[in-house]
matplotlib code that plots the C-alpha trace (Angstrom):
import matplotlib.pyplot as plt

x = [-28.7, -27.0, -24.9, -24.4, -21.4, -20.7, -17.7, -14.5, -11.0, -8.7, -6.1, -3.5, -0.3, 2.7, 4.3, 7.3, 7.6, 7.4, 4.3, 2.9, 5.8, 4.0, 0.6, 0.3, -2.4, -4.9, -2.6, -0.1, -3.0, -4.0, 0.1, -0.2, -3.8, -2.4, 0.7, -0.2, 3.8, 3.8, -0.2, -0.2, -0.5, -4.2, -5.8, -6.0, -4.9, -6.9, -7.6, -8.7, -10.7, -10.3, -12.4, -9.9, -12.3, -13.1, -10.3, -7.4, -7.4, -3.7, -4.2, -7.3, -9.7, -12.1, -11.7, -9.8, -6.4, -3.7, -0.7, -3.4, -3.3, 0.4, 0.0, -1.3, 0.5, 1.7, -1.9, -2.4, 0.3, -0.4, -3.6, -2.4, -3.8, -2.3, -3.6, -5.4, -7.9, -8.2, -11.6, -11.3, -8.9, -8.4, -9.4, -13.5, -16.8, -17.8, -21.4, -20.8, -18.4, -15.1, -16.5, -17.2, -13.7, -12.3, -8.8, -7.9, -4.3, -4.1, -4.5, -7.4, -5.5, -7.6, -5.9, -2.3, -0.3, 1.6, 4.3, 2.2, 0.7, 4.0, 5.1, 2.1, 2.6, 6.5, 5.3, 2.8, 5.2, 7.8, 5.5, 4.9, 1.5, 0.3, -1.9, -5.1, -6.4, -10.2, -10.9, -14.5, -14.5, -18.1, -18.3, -16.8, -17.4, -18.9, -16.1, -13.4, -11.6, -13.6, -17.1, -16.4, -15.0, -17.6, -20.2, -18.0, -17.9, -22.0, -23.8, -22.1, -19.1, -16.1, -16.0, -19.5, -18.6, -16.7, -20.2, -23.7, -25.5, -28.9, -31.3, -34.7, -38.2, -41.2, -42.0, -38.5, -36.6, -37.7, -38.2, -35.5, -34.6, -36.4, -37.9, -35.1, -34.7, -30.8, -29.9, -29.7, -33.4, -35.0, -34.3, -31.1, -31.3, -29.8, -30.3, -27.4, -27.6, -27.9, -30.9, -29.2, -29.4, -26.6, -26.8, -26.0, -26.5, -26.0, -26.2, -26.4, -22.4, -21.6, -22.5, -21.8, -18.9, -19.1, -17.1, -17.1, -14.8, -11.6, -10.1, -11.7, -10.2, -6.7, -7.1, -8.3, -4.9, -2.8, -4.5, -3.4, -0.2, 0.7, -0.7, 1.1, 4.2, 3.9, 3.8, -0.1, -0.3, -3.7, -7.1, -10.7, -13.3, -16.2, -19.8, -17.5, -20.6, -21.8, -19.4, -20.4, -24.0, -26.2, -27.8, -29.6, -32.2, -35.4, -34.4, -37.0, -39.0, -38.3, -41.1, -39.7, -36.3, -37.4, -38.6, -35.2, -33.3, -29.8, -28.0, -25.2, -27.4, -28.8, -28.5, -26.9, -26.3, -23.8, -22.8, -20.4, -18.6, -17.2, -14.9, -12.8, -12.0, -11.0, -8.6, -6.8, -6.5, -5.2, -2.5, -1.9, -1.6, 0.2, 3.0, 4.0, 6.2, 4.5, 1.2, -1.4, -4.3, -8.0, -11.3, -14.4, -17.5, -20.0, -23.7, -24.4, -26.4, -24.8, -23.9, -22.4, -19.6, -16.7, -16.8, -15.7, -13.2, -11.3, -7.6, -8.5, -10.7, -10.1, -9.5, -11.6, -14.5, -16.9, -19.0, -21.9, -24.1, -22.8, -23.1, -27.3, -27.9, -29.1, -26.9, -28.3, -26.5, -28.3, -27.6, -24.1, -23.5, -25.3, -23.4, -20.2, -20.6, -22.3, -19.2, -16.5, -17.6, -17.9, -14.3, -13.0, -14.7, -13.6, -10.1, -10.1, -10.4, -13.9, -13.5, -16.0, -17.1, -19.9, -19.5, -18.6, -18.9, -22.2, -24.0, -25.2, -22.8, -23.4, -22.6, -26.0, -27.5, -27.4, -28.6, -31.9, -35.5, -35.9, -37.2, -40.6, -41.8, -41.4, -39.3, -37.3, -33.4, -33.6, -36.0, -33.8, -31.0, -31.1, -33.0, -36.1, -34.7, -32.4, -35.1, -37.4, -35.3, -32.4, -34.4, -32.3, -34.9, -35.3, -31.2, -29.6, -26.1, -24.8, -26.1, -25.4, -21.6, -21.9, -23.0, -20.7, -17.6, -19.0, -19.7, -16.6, -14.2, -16.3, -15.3, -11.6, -11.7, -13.0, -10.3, -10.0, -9.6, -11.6, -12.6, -12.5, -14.0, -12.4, -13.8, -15.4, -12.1, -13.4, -17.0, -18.5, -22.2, -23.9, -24.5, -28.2, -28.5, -27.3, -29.1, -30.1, -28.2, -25.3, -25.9, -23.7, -25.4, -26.6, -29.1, -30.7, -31.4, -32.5, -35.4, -36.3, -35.2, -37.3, -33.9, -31.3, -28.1, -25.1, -23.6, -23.7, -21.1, -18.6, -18.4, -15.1, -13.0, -12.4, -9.1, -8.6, -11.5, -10.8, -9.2, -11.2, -13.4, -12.6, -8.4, -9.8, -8.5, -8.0, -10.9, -14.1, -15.3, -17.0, -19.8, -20.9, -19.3, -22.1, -20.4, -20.7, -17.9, -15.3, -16.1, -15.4, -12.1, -9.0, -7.2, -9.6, -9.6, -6.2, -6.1, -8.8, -7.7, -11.3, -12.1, -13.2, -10.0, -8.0, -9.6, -9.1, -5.5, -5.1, -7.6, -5.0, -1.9, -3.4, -4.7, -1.5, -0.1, -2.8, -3.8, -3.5, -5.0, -7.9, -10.7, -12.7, -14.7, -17.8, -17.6, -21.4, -22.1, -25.8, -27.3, -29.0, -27.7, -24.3, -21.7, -18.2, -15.3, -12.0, -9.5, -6.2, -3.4, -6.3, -7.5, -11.8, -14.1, -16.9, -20.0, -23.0, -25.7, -28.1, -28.9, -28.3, -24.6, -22.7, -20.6, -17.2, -15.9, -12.9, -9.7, -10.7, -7.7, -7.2, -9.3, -6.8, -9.5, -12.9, -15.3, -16.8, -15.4, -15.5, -15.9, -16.0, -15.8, -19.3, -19.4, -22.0, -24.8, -23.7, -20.0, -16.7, -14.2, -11.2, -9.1, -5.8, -3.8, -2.4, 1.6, 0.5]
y = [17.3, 18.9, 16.6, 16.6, 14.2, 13.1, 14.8, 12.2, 13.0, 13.8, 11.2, 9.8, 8.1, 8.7, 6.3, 4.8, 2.4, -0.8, 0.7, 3.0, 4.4, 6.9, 8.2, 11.9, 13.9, 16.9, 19.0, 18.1, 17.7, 21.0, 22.3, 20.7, 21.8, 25.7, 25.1, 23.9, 23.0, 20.5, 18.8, 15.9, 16.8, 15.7, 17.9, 21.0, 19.3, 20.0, 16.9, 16.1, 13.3, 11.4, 9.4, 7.2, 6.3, 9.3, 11.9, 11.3, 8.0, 7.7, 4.5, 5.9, 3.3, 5.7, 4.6, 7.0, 5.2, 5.5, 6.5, 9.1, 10.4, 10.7, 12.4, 15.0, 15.2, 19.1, 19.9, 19.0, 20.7, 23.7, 23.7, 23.3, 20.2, 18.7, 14.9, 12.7, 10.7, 7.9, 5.9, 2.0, 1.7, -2.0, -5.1, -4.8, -5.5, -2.0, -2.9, -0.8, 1.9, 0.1, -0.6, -4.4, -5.3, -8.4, -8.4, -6.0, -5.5, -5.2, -2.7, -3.2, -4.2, -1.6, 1.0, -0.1, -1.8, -1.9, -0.5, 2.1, 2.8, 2.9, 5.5, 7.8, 7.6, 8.3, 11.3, 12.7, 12.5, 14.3, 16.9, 17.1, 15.5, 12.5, 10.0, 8.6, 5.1, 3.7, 0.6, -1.1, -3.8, -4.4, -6.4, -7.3, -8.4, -11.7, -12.3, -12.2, -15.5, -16.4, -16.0, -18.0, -20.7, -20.6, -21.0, -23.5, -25.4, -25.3, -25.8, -25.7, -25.2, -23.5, -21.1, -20.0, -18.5, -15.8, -14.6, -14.2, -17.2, -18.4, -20.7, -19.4, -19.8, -21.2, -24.4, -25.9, -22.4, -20.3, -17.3, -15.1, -15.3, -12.0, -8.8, -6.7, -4.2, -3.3, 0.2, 0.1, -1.2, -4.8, -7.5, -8.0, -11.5, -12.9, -16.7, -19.3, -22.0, -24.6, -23.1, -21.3, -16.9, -14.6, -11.2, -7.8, -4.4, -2.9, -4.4, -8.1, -7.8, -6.9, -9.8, -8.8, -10.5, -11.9, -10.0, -13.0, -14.7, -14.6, -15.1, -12.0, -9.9, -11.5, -10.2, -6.9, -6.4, -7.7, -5.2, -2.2, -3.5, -3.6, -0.5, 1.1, -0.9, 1.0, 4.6, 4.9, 7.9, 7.0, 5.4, 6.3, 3.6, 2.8, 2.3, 2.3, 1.9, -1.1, -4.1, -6.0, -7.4, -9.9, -11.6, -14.6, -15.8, -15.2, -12.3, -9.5, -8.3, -5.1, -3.4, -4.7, -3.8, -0.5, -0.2, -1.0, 1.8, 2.7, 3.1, 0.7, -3.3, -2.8, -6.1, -4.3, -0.4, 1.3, -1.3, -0.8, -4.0, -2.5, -0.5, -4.0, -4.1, -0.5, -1.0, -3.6, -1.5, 1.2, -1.1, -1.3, 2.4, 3.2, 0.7, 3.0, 5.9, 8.6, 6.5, 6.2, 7.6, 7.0, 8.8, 6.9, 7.0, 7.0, 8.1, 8.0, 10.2, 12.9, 11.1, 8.5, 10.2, 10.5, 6.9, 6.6, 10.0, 8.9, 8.4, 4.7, 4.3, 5.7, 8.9, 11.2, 11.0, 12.8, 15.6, 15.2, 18.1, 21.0, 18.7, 18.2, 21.8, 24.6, 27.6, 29.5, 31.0, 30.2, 26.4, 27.3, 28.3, 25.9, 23.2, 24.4, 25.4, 21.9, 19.9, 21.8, 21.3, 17.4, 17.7, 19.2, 16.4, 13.5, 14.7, 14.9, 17.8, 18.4, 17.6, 20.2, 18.6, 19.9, 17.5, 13.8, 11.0, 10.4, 13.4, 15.9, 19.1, 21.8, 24.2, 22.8, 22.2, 25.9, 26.9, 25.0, 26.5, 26.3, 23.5, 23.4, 22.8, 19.2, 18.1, 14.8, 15.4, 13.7, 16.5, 19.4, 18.3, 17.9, 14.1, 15.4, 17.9, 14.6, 12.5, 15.0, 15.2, 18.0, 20.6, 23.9, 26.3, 26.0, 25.5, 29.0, 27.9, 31.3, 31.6, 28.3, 28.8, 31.9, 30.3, 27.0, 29.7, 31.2, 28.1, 26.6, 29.6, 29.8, 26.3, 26.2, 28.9, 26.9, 25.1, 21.5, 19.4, 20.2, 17.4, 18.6, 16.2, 16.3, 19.3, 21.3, 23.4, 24.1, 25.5, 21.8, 21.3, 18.1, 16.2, 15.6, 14.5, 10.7, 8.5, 5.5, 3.2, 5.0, 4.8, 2.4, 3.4, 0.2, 2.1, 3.5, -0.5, -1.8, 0.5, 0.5, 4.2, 5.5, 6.6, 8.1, 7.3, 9.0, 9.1, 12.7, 13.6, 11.0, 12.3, 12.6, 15.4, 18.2, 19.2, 20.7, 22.8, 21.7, 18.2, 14.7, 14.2, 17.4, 16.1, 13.1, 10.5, 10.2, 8.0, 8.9, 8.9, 6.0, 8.6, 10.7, 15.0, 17.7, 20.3, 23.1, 21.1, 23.0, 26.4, 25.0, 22.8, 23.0, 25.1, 27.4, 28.6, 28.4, 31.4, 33.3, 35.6, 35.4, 31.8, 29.0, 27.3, 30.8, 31.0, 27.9, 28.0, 31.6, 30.2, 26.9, 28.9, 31.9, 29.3, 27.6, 31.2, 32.2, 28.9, 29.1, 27.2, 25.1, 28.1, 30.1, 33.1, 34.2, 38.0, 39.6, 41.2, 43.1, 40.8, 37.3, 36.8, 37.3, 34.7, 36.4, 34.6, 35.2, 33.1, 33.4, 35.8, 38.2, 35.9, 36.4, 35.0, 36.9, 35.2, 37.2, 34.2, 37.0, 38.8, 42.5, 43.7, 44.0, 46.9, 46.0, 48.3, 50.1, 49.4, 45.9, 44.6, 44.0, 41.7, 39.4, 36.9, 37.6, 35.5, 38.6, 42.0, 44.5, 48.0, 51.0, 48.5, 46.8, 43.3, 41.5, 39.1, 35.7, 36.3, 35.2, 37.7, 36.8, 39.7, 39.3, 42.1, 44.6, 43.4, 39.5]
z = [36.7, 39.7, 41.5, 45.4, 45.8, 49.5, 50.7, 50.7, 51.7, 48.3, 48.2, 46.0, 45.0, 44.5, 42.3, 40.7, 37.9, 40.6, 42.0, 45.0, 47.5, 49.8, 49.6, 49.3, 51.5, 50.3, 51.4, 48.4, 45.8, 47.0, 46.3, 42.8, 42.0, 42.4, 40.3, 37.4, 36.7, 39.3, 38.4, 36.9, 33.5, 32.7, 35.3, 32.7, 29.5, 25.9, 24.4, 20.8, 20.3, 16.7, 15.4, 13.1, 10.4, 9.7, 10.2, 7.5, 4.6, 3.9, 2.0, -0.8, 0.4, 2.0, 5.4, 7.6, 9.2, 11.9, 8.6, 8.2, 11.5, 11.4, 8.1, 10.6, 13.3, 12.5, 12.5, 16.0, 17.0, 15.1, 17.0, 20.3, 22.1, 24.6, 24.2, 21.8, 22.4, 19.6, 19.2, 18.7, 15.8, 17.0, 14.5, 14.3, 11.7, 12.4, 14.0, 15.9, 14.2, 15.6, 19.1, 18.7, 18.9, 17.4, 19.3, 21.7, 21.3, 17.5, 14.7, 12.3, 9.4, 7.0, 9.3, 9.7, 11.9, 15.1, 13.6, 12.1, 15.5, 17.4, 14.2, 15.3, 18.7, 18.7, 16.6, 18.6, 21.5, 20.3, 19.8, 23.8, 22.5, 24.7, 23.6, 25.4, 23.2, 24.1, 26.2, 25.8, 28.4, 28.6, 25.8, 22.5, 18.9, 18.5, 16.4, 18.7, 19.2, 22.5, 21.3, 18.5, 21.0, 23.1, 19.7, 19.0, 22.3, 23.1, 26.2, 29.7, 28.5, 30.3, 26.8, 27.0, 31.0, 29.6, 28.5, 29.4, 28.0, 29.2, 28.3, 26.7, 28.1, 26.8, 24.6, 23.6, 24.9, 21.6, 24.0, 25.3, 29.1, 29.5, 27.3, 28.2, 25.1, 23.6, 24.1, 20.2, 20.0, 19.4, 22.0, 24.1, 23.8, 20.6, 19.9, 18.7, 16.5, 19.1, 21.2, 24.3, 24.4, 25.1, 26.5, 24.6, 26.3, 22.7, 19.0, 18.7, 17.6, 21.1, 23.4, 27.1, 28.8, 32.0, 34.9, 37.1, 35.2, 36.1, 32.7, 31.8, 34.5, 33.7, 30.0, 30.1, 32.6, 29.9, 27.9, 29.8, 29.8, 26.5, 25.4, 28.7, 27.7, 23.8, 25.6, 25.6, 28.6, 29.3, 28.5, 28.3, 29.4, 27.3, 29.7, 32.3, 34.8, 33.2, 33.5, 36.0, 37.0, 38.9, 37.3, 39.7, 38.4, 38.4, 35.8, 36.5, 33.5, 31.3, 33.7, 37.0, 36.0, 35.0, 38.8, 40.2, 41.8, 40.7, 44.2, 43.6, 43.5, 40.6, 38.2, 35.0, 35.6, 38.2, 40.1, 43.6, 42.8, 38.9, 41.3, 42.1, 38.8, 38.4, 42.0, 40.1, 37.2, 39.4, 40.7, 36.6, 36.4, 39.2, 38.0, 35.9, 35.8, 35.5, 36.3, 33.3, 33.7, 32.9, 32.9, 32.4, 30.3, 33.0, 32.6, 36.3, 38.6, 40.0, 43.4, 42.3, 39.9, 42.4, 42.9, 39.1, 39.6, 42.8, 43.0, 43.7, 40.8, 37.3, 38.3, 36.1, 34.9, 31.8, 32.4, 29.9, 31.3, 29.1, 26.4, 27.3, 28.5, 26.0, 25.2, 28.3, 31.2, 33.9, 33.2, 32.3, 35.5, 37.8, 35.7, 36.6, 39.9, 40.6, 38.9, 40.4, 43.3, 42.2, 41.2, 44.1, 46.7, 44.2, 44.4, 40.5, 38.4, 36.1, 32.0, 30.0, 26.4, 23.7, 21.2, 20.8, 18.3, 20.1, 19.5, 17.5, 16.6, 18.9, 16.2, 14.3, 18.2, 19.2, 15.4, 16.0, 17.3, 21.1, 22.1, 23.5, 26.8, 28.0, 25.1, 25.4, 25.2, 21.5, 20.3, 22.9, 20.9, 17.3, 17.3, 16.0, 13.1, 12.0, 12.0, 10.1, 7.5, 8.4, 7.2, 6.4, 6.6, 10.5, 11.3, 11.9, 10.9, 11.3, 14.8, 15.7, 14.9, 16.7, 19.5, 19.6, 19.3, 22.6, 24.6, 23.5, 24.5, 28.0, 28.8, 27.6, 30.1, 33.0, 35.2, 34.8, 31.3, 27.5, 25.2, 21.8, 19.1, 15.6, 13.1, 16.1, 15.4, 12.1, 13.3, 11.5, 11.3, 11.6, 8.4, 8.0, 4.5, 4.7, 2.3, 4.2, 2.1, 2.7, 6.8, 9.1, 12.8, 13.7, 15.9, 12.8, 11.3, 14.6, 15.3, 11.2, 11.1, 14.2, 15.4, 13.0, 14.9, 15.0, 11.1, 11.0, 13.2, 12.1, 8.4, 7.7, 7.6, 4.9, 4.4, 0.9, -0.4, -3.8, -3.8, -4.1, -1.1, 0.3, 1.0, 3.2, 0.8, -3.0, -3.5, -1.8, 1.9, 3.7, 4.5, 2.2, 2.5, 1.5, -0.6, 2.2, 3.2, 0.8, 3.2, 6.1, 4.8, 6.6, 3.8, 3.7, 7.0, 7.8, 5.3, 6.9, 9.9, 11.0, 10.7, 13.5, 13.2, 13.3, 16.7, 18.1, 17.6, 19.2, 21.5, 23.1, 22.6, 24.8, 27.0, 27.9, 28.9, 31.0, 32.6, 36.3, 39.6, 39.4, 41.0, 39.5, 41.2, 39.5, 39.0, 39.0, 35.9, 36.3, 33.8, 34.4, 30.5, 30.8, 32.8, 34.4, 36.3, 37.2, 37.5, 39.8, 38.2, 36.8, 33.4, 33.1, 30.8, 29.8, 27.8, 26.7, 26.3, 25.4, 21.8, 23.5, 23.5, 27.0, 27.5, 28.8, 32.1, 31.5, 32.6, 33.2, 31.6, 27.9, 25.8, 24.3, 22.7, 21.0, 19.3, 17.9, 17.2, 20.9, 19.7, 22.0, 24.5, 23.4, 23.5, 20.8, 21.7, 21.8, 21.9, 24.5, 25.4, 27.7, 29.1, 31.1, 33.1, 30.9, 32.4, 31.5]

ax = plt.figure().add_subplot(projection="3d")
ax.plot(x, y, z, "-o")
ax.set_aspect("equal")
plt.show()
């Protein structure tokens, strides 16, 4: 939705490795915003998000691992990314594909070790790549070592504080505390063995932790500190808007709750107090030289987002509005005008993503039917096909690749940071054939299949058209690969002049030429379908949304990128051109 942020003053500080020295004004964010030499180097970075399980097996045991990733390293490079963003890799039962997390500062021993981990990291680095690892602080696994303590200890005890335990209501307590419902479906009250309920937002793996506690703010500090202390450069926060909560009894109902407005005192969602926390983990940042950053996870109404983005906060936060909108200019362009501006009164710059471990493809979004009128966001984009089935005869794969080429070379023209998510470089479709034996979404168990989760997007990589399981590993995938896979494998494109991946690279290396201040002007272009801007030194952008071919003004500059063949100076439907100054 568009998002009206209340203006705030853009501060923030400077820092050496024993913490803040001087506090620098607007008037030096606004010097570093329009050099992007001297920005800190997140404001316009590309970063690649992997999904470890799923993006290179090094092992043979079908389960994608951090020696894998360092098997890889020269890819990413080759590509051109700045950062990468690593999913949980930590020690986990995978209820939730790696986000119920066992120990916090470990390596799941299926993926490596700490050694391997440092291996990868030292590699990355001395590819000028930096390395952003996840944090989920809402909750954890219930078999991390204090939940099993506080099972262990029972009833009042100082373990079971760390967490959200109640007593049930009804005869003898054999009713939950209240009817909330998990965002994974079923209740969010789990029972234990000795009659008391504990509290999970998400699967019944995942019971909440308790933000009141001091023990657990002292931990998740020690945390950032020894992945800072490895080299981490930064961290993205899971639910970042969910942490803490109030939770005085009387509990209100599922209905009442539903009532509540989000404005900052609501019990569970969005809270003003989850910004303590993030001040002391700004202290924790700032400690360091250069400071660590963070952007957080935060599926929050537009007026509450620079609370989440300031300097004194985590300092960036997602933009999840491209990745809901339809391939349609007219929602392009309020999007970004409405989250620049965001950025710009937050102090922080905007991030553009399409796709995510979370979501459906946008290459198989934008090769779906339009939606019709009224349609939930599920049915808008891609819910309904996947749960229907996948069916091939109403996805446009051509035109949905066409499209996802576009839309990804608009916004990697946009100023501010790109999220990338693994095998979008490769133009990758969802997967939609998953046999539901083979699934591992815990969303798809917990509503018996009314929802089918997010598999589809987390099949893991092909990187040899012609090798066992596509190059993934030598022994299978722990998802199951289609064989349209073997098109779309790293190998093969990397051959093909014309190919997604072909474009992508020509795409980050042009990008890192041309990249310039954080502004944009929009440039007007006669046609409600087609989306112009310029940005300072001379780049522009130019995305036909449309079906009817734009014609290109001469002497304009020259096109330097296409995602479609100009001739006579006739762009295609559906197609991104970028054209610099003839002398750039």
């Amino acid at each position: 939705m568009p998002r009206h942020p209340e203006p705030r003053p853009s501060v923030r500080h400077a820092t050496t490795s024993k913490g803040p020295t001087a506090v620098t004004t607007s008037l030096d964010l606004a010097r570093d915003i329009a050099d992007p030499a001297l920005a800190p180097w997140w404001r316009q970075a590309v970063v690649y998000q992997i999904y470890p399980r799923s993006f290179a097996d090094a092992n043979g045991d079908g389960l994608g691992d951090i020696p894998g990733i360092l098997s890889r390293v020269d890819y990413l490079a080759e590509l051109g990314v700045g950062a990468v963003w690593l999913s949980p890799f930590y020690p986990s039962a995978l209820a939730d594909g790696g986000y119920d997390v066992a120990d916090y500062r470990n390596v799941d021993p299926r993926l490596g070790t700490l050694d391997d981990f440092d291996a990868m990291l030292n590699a990355l680095h001395e590819r000028g790549i930096k390395v952003v690892v996840d944090i989920v602080p809402n909750h954890t696994s219930d078999q991390h070592e204090w939940f099993q303590a506080a099972l262990a200890a029972g009833r009042g005890s100082a373990e079971r504080e760390r967490y959200i335990f109640r007593d049930g209501t009804g005869p003898d307590g054999a009713e939950p505390p209240t009817d909330w419902v998990s965002v994974f479906g079923g209740p969010a009250w789990e029972r234990v063995a000795d009659g008391q309920w504990y509290f999970h937002h998400f699967a019944k793996e995942q019971p909440d932790l308790n933000w009141d506690h001091p023990d657990v703010h002292a931990d998740f500090i020690k945390t950032l500190r020894f992945w800072s202390d490895r080299g981490v450069d930064g961290f993205r926060i899971d639910v970042a808007h969910m942490l803490t909560k109030d939770l005085t009894e009387p509990l209100p109902s599922a209905a009442e709750l539903a009532l509540i407005p989000i404005d900052g005192n609501h019990p569970l969602i969005d809270r003003d107090d989850v910004h303590e926390i993030y001040a002391e983990w700004r202290e924790v940042f700032d400690s360091y030289d250069p400071p660590r950053t963070a952007v957080a996870e935060a599926w929050v109404a537009s007026d509450r987002v620079p609370r989440y983005a300031s300097p004194e906060s985590l300092g960036q936060s997602f933009n999840f509005d491209l990745l809901e909108a339809d391939f349609d200019a007219a929602q392009f362009r309020r999007i970004v005008t409405d989250n620049l501006a965001l950025a710009a009164r937050s102090g922080s710059s905007s991030t553009w993503v399409l796709s995510n471990h979370d979501v459906v493809r946008h290459a198989t979004r934008y090769g779906l039917p339009a939606a019709r009128p009224g349609a939930t966001a599920p049915t808008r984009h891609g819910g309904e096909w996947l749960l229907g089935g996948g069916d091939e005869s109403v996805l446009d794969r051509e035109r949905g690749g066409r499209r996802a080429a576009a839309a990804t070379m608009f916004i990697l023209g946009l100023p501010g940071s790109t999220y990338l998510y693994q095998g979008e470089e490769l133009g990758l479709h969802e997967v939609a054939a998953i046999p539901a034996d083979e699934r591992q979404d815990p969303t798809f168990f917990r509503t018996h299949g009314e929802e089918i989760g997010r598999d589809g997007c987390r099949v893991p990589l092909p990187w040899e058209a012609s090798a066992p399981a596509f190059g993934f590993g030598t022994s299978g995938a722990h998802l199951p690969q289609p064989d349209w896979f073997a098109r779309f494998a790293v190998d093969a494109e990397a051959a093909d002049p014309a190919s997604s991946l072909t474009l992508y690279r020509r795409a980050l290396a042009l990008r890192e030429r041309l990249q310039s201040a954080e502004q944009l002007d929009w440039v007007d272009t006669g046609r409600d379908d087609v989306l112009r801007f310029r940005r300072p030194g001379g780049w522009e952008v130019v995305t036909v949304f449309g079906s009817e071919p734009y014609r290109l003004e001469a002497g304009s500059g020259e096109v330097v990128l296409a995602t479609a063949p100009v001739e006579g100076g006739m762009m295609p439907g559906e197609s991104t051109v970028w054209i610099a100054p003839a002398d750039s």
